[in-house]
C-alpha positions as CSV (number, residue, x, y, z in Angstrom):
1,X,-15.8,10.4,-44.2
2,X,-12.9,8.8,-43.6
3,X,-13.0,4.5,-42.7
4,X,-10.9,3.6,-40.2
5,X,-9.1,-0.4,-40.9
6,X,-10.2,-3.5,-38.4
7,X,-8.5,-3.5,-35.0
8,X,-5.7,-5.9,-35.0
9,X,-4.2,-7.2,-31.6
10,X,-0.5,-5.6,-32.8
11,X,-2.1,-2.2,-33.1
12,X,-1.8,-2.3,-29.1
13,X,1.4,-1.2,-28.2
14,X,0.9,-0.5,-24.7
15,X,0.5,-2.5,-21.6
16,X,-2.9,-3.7,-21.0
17,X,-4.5,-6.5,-18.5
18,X,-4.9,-9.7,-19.2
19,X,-8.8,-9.9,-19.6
20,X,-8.9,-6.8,-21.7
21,X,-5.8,-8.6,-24.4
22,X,-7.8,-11.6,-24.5
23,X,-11.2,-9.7,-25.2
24,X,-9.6,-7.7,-27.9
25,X,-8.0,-11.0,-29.6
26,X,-11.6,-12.5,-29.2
27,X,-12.9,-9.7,-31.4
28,X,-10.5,-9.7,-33.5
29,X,-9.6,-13.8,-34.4
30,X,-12.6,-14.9,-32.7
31,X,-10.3,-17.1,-30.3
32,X,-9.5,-15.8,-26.8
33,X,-5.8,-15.7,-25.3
34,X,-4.8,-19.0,-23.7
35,X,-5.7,-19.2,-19.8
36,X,-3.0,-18.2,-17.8
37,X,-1.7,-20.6,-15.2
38,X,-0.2,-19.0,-11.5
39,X,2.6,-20.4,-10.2
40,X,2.3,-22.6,-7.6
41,X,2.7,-20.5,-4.1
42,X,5.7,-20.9,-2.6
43,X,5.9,-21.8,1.2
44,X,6.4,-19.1,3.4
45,X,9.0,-20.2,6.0
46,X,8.4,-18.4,9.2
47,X,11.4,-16.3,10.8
48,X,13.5,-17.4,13.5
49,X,12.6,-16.3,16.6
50,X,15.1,-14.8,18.7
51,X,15.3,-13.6,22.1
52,X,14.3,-10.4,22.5
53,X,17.6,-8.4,23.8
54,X,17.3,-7.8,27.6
55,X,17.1,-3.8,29.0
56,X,19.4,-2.6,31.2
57,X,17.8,-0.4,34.1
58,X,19.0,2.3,32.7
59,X,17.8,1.5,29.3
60,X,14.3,1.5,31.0
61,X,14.6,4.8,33.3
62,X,15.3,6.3,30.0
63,X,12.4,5.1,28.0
64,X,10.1,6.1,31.1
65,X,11.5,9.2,30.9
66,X,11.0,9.8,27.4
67,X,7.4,8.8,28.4
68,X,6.8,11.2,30.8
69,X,7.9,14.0,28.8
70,X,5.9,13.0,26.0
71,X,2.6,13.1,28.1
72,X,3.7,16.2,29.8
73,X,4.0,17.7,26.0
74,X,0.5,16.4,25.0
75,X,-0.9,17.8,28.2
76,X,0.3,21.3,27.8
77,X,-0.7,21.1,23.8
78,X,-4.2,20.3,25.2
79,X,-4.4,22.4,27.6
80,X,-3.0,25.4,25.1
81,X,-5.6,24.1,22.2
82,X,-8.5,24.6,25.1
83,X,-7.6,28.4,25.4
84,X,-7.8,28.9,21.5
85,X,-11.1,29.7,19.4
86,X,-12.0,27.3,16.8
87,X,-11.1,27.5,13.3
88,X,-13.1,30.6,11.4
89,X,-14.7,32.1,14.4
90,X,-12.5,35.6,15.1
């Protein structure tokens, strides 16, 4: 039967969390890691605002018409999903 040496903090090589490294230390030199202190948050400064750039009528015929197809799209998808059996039933 082979003994396997006391766990040492340097026999983890890999990146672990905070509170699992300072559990390990605490097992092994009976002292946990230092607390860690956050920064201090920094103050979000909010955005400018900015007008909103003004549509030409054109602009907004368009976007109405790219509306209207869209719905007329959906409808006929519907209307062709209606017609169709559901899924597994032949």
């Amino acid at each position: 039967m082979s003994k396997y040496h006391d766990l040492k903090p340097d026999d983890f090589d890999f990146p672990m969390s905070y509170a699992f490294r300072s559990y390990v230390e605490e097992q092994c030199t009976g002292r946990p890691l230092p607390s860690i202190e956050l920064p201090a948050e920094k103050e979000i400064v909010p955005l400018p605002e900015t007008p909103e750039p003004a549509w030409t009528r054109d602009q907004w015929q368009y976007v109405q018409s790219l509306h209207a197809q869209m719905l007329y799209l959906q409808n006929k998808v519907t209307e062709l999903l209606k017609g169709r059996k559901p899924k597994g039933q032949y």
